[in-house]
C-alpha positions, 0 to 999 in steps of 0.5 A: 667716576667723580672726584667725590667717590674717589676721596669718598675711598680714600677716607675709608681705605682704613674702615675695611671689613677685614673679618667676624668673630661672632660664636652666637650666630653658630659653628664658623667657617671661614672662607677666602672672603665670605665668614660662614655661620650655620645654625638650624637649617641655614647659613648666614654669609659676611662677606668681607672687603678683602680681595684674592688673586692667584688663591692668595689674600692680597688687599682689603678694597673698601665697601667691595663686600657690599658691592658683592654682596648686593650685586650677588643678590640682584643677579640670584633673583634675575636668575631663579628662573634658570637654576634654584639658588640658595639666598634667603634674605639679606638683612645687611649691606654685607650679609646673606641668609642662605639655606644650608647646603652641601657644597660639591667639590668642583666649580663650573667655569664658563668662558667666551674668549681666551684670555686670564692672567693665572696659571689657570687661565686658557690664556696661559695653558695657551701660550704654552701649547695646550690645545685641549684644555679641560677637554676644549679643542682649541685651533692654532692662532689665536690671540688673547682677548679674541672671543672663542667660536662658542662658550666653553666649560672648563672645570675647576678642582676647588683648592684648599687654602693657600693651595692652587685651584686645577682646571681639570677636564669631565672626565678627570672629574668623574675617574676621581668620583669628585661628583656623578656623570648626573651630577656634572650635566647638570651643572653644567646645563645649569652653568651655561644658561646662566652664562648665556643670561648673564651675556644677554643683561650684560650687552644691554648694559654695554659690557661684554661678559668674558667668563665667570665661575659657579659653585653648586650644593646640594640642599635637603631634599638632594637637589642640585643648587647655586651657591656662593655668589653670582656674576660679580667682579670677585668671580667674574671678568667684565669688559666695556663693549664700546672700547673692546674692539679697537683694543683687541686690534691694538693688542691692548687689554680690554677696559675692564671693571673687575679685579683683572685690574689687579691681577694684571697690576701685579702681573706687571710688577712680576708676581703670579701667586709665588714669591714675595707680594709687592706692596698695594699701593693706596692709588691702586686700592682707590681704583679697584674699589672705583672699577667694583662700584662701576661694575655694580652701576652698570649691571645693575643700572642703579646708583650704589650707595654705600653704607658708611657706618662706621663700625661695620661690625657693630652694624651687622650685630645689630642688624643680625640681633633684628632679625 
């Protein structure tokens, strides 16, 4: 990345989108990242600048929100085809209109290689012995960032704030009557043709799609639809295909353009989601910020161009009063 974009972050490390206060767009919900309004039938998503890892919010990373948010959209109307989805409209960088739905209280996460840095990831449950994870058979020797012999579905329990989410299995999920038997195939049929899609664009692209996360609703008329978001850095992994394979037989880490870069930054200053949270330096924020805009250009194979207003907030009232 050019010298230009990284003082272009650097001279908005402090115009970040942190969060939305406004009680005319309808009742407030606001999540880790994304500030949710519904009102008559619909649900305007913000989607803010600030990053979570470990289920905490650990930094603000300039224009992320956009990068989110425009990279969600190209991805939902590449993939309408396979699953419905909930977009309407995006009338600002930061902004979805979407149809109101009726979240379900599990995630569907698919994974191609056995890697993570949380006490979630198959990595981890991994090292520690688990071979039958989520309900997954696992063989003995296997080393991390290897890919597995088939793409996996690994639940996830959707915690509350502050709380830790739980990979679980099906059959954990259905003895909670977290969803139906009907309702779980489902997801998952949708959740692994999206995967499947989303590695075939990506390896065009020279990226490897490791694995990634999905959020399911229902919408009026019962159906079972995407929600949230789709295939960014927030809830996916990203590696570059041409560095991958000489790494792996390094026992490096994948070049990866994704918020892995932070995890594993704070996982090397000793922090895995408990205890005090070291200080985010301003470089780290930069090269984020970089590794999130590299993400969107290489997927998308289009230059980003941010918004660079700035007030944000003033901009989305004004684009939102225009609607």
């Amino acid at each position: 990345m050019s010298t230009e974009l990284h003082q272009l972050i650097k001279d908005h490390l402090h115009k970040t989108l942190s969060s939305t206060d406004f009680p005319n767009l309808g009742a407030k919900y606001s999540g880790k990242i994304r500030d949710n309004y519904s009102s008559n039938g619909q649900r305007i998503l913000i989607v803010t600048d600030k990053l979570s890892a470990f289920d905490r919010i650990i930094t603000e990373i300039p224009f992320k929100g956009q990068v989110l948010n425009q990279l969600a959209l190209f991805w939902f109307e590449k993939t309408k085809h396979i699953c419905p989805n909930h977009a309407i409209s995006a009338p600002d960088p930061n902004v979805l209109i979407a149809k109101e739905c009726q979240a379900l209280p599990i995630e569907m996460v698919v994974r191609g290689y056995i890697t993570g840095s949380t006490s979630t990831s198959i990595w981890h449950n991994y090292q520690k012995g688990v071979r039958n994870f989520c309900g997954n058979e696992l063989p003995d020797g296997m080393t991390k960032n290897q890919k597995l012999a088939q793409p996996i579905i690994t639940p996830s329990t959707k915690a509350e704030k502050g709380d830790h989410d739980e990979s679980v299995s099906k059959a954990d999920i259905l003895a909670k009557g977290l969803v139906t038997e009907a309702e779980f195939d489902q997801m998952a049929d949708y959740a692994m043709k999206l995967y499947n899609y989303g590695v075939e664009h990506c390896a065009k692209q020279g990226l490897i799609f490791v694995d990634t996360k999905y959020e399911f609703g229902k919408n009026k008329a019962g159906e079972i639809v995407l929600i949230d978001e789709m295939h960014t850095p927030d809830s996916s992994r990203f590696w570059l295909s041409e560095t991958y394979e000489q790494r792996l037989a390094e026992g490096l880490e994948p070049d990866n353009i994704n918020k892995e870069y932070l995890r594993l930054w704070l996982a090397n200053q000793g922090y895995m989601g408990d205890g005090p949270m070291p200080e985010i330096t301003d470089e780290v924020r930069i090269e984020t910020a970089i590794r999130y805009i590299q993400a969107y250009e290489q997927i998308t194979g289009e230059k980003f161009n941010p918004d660079l207003s700035p007030d944000p907030l003033a901009r989305i009232e004004a684009n939102l009063k225009a609607l």
